[in-house]
C-alpha positions as CSV (number, residue, x, y, z in Angstrom):
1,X,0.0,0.0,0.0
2,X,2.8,2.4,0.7
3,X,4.5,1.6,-2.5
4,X,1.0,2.6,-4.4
5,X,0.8,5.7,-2.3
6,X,4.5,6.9,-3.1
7,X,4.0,6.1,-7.1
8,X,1.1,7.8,-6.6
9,X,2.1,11.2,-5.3
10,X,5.4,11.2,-7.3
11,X,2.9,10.8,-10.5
12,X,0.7,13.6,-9.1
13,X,3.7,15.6,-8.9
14,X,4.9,15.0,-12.7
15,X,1.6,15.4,-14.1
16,X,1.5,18.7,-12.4
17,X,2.5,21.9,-14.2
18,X,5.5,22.4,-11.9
19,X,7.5,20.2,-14.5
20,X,5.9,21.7,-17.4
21,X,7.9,23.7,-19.8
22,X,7.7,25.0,-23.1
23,X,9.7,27.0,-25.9
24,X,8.6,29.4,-28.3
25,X,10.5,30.6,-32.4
26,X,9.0,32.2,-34.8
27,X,5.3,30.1,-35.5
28,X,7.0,27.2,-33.2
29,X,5.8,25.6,-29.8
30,X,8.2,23.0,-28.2
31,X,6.1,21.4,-25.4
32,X,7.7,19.5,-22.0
33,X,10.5,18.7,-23.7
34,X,12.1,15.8,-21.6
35,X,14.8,12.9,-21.6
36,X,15.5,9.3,-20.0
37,X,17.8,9.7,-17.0
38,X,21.4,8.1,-17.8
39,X,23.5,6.1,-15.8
40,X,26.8,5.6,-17.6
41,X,29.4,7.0,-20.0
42,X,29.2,6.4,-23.7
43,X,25.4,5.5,-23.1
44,X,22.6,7.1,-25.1
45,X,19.2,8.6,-23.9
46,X,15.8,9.5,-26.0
47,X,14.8,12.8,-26.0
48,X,11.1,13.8,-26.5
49,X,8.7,16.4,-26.8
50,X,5.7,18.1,-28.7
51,X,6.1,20.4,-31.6
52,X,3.4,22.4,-32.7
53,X,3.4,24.6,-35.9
54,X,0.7,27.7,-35.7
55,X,2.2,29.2,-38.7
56,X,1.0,29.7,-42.0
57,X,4.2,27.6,-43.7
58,X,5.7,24.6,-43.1
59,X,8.5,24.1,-40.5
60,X,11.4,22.1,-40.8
61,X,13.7,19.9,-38.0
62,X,17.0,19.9,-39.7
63,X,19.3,18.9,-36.8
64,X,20.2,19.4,-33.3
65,X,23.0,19.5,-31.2
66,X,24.2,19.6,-27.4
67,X,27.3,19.8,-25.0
68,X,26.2,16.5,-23.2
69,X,25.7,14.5,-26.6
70,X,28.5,13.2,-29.0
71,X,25.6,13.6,-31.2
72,X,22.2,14.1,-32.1
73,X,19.7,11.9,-34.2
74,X,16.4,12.5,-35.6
75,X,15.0,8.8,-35.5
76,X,11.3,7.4,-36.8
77,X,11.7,4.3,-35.4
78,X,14.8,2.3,-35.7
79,X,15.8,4.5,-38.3
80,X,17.6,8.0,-38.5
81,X,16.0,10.6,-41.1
82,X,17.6,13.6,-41.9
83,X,15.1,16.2,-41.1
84,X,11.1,16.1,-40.0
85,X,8.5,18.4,-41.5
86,X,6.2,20.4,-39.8
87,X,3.6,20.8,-40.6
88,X,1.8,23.8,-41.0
89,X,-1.2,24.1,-38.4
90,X,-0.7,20.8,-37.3
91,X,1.8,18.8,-34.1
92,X,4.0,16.5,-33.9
93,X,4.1,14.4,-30.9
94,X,7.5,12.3,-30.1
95,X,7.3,8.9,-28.9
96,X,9.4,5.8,-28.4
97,X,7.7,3.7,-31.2
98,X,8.0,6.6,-33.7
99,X,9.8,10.2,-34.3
100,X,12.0,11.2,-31.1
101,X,15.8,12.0,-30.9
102,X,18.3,9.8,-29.6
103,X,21.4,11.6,-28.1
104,X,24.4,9.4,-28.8
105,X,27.7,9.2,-26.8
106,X,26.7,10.5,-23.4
107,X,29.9,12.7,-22.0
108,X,29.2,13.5,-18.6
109,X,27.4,10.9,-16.3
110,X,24.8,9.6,-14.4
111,X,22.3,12.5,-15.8
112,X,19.9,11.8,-12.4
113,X,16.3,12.1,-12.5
114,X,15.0,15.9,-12.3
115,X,18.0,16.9,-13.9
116,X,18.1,19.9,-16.7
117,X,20.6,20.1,-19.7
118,X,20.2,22.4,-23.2
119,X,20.2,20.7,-26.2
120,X,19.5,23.1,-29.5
121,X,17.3,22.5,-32.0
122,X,17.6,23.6,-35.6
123,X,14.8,24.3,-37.9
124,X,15.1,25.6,-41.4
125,X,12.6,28.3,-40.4
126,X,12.5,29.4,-37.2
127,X,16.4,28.6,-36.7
128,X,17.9,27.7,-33.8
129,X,16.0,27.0,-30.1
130,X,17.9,26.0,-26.8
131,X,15.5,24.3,-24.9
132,X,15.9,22.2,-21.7
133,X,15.4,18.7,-21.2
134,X,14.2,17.5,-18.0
135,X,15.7,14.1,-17.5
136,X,12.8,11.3,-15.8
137,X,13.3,7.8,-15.0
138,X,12.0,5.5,-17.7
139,X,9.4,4.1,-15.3
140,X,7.1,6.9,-16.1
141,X,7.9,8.0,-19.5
142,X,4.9,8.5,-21.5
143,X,2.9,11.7,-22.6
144,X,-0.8,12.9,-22.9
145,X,-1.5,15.1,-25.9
146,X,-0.5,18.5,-23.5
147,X,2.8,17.7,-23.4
148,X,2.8,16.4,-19.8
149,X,3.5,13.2,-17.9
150,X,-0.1,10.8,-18.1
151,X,-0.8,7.9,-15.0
152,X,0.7,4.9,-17.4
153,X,3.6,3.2,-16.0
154,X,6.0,1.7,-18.1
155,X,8.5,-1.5,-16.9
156,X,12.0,-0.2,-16.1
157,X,14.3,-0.8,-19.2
158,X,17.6,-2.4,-18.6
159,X,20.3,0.3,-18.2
């Protein structure tokens, strides 16, 4: 029971708009953009987030870059793309199954749970955004279409 309590509250908490964050460029919202806590050197994490274009035009995510990262992939999937289009009026909601970034060769670790580091995103567009990841545990990754943390629990992934 104490256990349920505990996952409970820390849920609450998450799900709360005290770890809410966004980022505005040009016609561009980046919504809770956030990261899988890392425990070693050389390891990778998945970055996520929710991109929403108000604009008029098309938007496009050309590349991105960080001091923590060796470097920065856009992935769908399994496999890396060069940039992802967005699309005018519309969002685009990363996810572990589909579009997200994977930051490769981690330089400085463990990355704890809560923690913040920039990463930059480039876009053809609305150029260049620092934003801050917030780095979770992958226990309660997943996100509801407001760009915050939903009540789904995930198993822990092997580290």
């Amino acid at each position: 029971m104490r256990t349920v309590l505990i996952t409970t509250l820390a849920l609450m908490l998450l799900c709360s708009g005290a770890t809410a964050h966004e980022y505005s460029a040009g016609t561009l919202t980046i919504h809770h953009p956030y990261a899988y806590a890392v425990q070693k050197i050389g390891k990778m994490s998945w970055a996520f987030m929710n991109i929403t274009n108000d604009g008029k035009v098309d938007d496009t995510l050309i590349g991105a870059s960080s001091p923590i990262a060796g470097s920065i992939d856009i992935m769908d999937g399994e496999k890396k793309i060069e940039k992802l289009v967005i699309s005018k009026n519309e969002s685009v909601k990363f996810k572990n199954d589909g579009i997200h970034l994977q930051l490769n060769d981690i330089k400085k670790t463990p990355i704890k749970d809560k923690a913040r580091k920039s990463i930059t995103l480039k876009f053809e567009r609305a150029g260049e955004v620092k934003v801050d990841l917030l780095f979770v545990p992958v226990a309660v990754i997943s996100q509801c279409d407001d760009g915050s943390h939903d009540k789904k629990i995930k198993p822990i992934e092997a580290r």
